[in-house]
N, C-alpha and C positions, 0 to 999 in steps of 0.2 A: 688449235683449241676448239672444243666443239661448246656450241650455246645454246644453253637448255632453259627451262622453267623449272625445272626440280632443284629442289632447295632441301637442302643438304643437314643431317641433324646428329652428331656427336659428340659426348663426352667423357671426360675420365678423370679422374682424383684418385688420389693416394689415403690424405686422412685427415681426420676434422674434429674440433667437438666443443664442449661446452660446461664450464663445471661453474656449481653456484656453490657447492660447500666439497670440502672444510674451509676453502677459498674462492672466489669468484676468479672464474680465468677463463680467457677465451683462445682455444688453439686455430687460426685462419688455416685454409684449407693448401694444405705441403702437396706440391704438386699438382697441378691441373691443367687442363687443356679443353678447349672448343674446336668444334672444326666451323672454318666458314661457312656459308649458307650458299657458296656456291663452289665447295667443294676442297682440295689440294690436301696439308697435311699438319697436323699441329703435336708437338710434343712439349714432356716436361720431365725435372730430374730436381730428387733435392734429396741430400747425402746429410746421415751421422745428426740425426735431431730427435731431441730431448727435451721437453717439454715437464719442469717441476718437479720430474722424476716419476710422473705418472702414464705417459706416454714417450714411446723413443720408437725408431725404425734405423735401419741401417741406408737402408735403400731404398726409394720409391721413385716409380716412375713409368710415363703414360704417355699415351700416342693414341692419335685418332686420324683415319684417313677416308676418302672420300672421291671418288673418280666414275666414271659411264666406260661400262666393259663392253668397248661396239663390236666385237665379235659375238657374243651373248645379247647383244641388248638389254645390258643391266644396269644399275646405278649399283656400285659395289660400296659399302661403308663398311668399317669396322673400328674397333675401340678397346684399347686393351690396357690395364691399369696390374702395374705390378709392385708387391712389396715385401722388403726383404728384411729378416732379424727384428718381427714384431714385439714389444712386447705392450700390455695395455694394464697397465698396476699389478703387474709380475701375478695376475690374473690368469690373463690369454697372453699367448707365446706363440710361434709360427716361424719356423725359420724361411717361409717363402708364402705367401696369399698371393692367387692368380684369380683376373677378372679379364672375363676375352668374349666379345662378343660382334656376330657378324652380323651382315643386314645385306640383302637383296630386293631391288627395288624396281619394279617392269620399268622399261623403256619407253623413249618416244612413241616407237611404235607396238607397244605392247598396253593395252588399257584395261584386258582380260583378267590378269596375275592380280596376288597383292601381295605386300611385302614378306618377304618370309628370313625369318632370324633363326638362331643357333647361339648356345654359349658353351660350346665343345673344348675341351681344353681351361675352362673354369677350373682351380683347383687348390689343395691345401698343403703344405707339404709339413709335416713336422711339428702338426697343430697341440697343444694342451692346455686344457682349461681346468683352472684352479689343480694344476701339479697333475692331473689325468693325461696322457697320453690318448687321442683322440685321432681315429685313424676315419676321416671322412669323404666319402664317392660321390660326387652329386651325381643324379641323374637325370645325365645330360641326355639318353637318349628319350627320354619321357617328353622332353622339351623339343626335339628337335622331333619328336613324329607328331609335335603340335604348334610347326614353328607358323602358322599362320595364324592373324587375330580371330578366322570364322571357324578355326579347329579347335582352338583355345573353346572361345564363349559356344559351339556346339558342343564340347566336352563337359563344360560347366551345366547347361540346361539340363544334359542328360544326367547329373551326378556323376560323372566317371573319371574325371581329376579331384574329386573331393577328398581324396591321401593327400595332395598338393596342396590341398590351399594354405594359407600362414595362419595358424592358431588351431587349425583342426585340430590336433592332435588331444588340445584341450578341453574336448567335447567328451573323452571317455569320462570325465570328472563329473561328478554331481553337482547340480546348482550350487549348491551348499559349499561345496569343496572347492570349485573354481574363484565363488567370491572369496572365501578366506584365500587364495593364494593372491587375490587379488590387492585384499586389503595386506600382507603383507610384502609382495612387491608392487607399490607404486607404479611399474612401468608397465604392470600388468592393465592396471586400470583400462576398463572400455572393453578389453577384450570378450567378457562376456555375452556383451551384446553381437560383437561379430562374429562371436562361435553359437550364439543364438538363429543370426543370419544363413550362417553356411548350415547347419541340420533341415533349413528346408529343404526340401527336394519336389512338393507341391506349389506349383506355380510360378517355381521362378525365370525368371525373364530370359528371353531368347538374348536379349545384346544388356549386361550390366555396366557397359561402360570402360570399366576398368577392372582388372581380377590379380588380387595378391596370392603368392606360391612363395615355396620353398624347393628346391632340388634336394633340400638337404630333410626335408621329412621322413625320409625311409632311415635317420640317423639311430641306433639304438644303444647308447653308452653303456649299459648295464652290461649287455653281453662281454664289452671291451673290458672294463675295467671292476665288474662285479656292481654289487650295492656300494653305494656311496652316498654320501650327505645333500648332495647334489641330485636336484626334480630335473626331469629333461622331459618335454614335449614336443619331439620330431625338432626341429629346426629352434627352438626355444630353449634355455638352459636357464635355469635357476640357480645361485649360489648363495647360501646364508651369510648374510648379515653384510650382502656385497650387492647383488643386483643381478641385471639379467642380461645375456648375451644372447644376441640371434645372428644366426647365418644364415647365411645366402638368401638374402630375398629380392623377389624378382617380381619386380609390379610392370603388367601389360597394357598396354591402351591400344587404340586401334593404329594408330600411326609410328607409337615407339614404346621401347622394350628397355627397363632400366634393371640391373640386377647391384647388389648390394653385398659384398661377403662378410661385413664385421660391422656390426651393430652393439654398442658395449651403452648399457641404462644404471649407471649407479644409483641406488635411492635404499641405501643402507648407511654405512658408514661415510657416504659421500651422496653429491646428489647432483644430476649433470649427464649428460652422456658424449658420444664419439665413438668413429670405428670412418671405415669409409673401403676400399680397394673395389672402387665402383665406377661401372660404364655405362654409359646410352644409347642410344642409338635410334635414328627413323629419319623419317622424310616424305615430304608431299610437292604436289605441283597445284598451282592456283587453281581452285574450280571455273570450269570450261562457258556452263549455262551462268544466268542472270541471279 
């Protein structure tokens, strides 16, 4: 057994949520796992659940592992959350949601590197939203030629991931026109000011901290399925008189990488949300100086 100071940072869930109407109900989170903080391997599995009839899966189930690759000198992590026979208020449907993601982390003797991730093999199979047929790519390689946090926030200063961020897409809209869609989806709310945020491109900061994306922003349903009733903003979908679904989001910090594939906001005929087939990942070693 080898003894380190790195401390170990992974997790993964299946599915969760929260509804205050037409009922107040809380669904606790099916499936989950942490990895120690010093490493080894944690899974989870929970079969054929049904929740009120608004939420069911067939299958979910997650793993997170965690070990030092001494031929590389690397701290390997990884976290993968999968779920089978989705259905979320015969809404969104999925006969398979895939959430995978890796983490590389220098070694004892490497202090140069920083951590570098991937979510390759992230994917959908069999996805439709509201009776649509939805054939969805993330793009994992945009991700992975930015899998470091100083590639990320140099990509952000210069404007050149701003296709990626979460909500852009809501920027082609007119003041005018984003607040009304705001005031009629509720889960909308706020977002205005963040797609305020993201149009600068004058001044903004070399390190913001933390930066929200989508893989799934290059999504364009119209093509797929023609005109439909149904607003979609890259990674955002709108549904009248139901709510709003987002996929895949993927919020960065400097030390760990969470990505997200089903995001479901009732605030129509219900009000409450849930989604989850989501993983984590990162790791640090105690600062050296005073």
């Amino acid at each position: 057994m080898r003894h380190s100071q790195f401390r170990y940072l992974a997790s993964a869930y299946g599915l969760s949520g929260q509804y205050d109407r037409p009922t107040k109900h809380s669904i606790p989170m099916q499936a989950s796992t942490a990895l120690h903080p010093g490493g080894g391997r944690g899974s989870d599995r929970v079969s054929n659940f049904k929740s009120e009839g608004f939420l069911s899966f067939d299958e979910a189930y997650v793993e997170v592992g965690g070990s030092y690759d001494e031929e590389n000198d690397k701290h390997a992590i990884y976290a993968s959350a999968v779920v089978e026979g989705l259905n979320v208020g015969d809404v969104l449907t999925a006969d398979r949601v895939v959430a995978r993601m890796y983490l590389y982390a220098p070694g004892e003797n490497n202090d140069s590197s920083e951590h570098t991730w991937d979510i390759t093999g992230s994917h959908y199979d069999n996805l439709c939203i509201a009776g649509h047929k939805v054939e969805v790519k993330l793009a994992t390689l945009v991700f992975h030629e930015h899998d470091t946090y100083t590639k990320v926030a140099e990509s952000h200063h210069k404007a050149k991931s701003d296709d990626w961020l979460l909500g852009s897409k809501l920027g082609g809209l007119k003041a005018s026109e984003l607040k009304d869609l705001e005031n009629e989806y509720s889960a909308l709310r706020g977002m205005s000011k963040m797609v305020a945020e993201w149009k600068k491109t004058n001044g903004r900061p070399k390190d913001r901290g933390s930066y929200f994306f989508s893989p799934v922003n290059n999504l364009d349903m119209e093509k797929q399925t023609g005109k439909t009733e149904l607003e979609q903003y890259g990674s955002i979908i709108c549904i009248p008189k139901f709510g709003v679904i987002r996929l895949a989001e993927l919020v960065i910090h400097p030390h760990t990488r969470h990505l997200n594939m089903v995001h479901v906001q009732m605030c129509s005929s219900g009000s409450g949300g849930g989604g989850g087939v989501g993983t984590s990942t990162g790791g640090s070693r105690p600062p050296t100086g005073p």
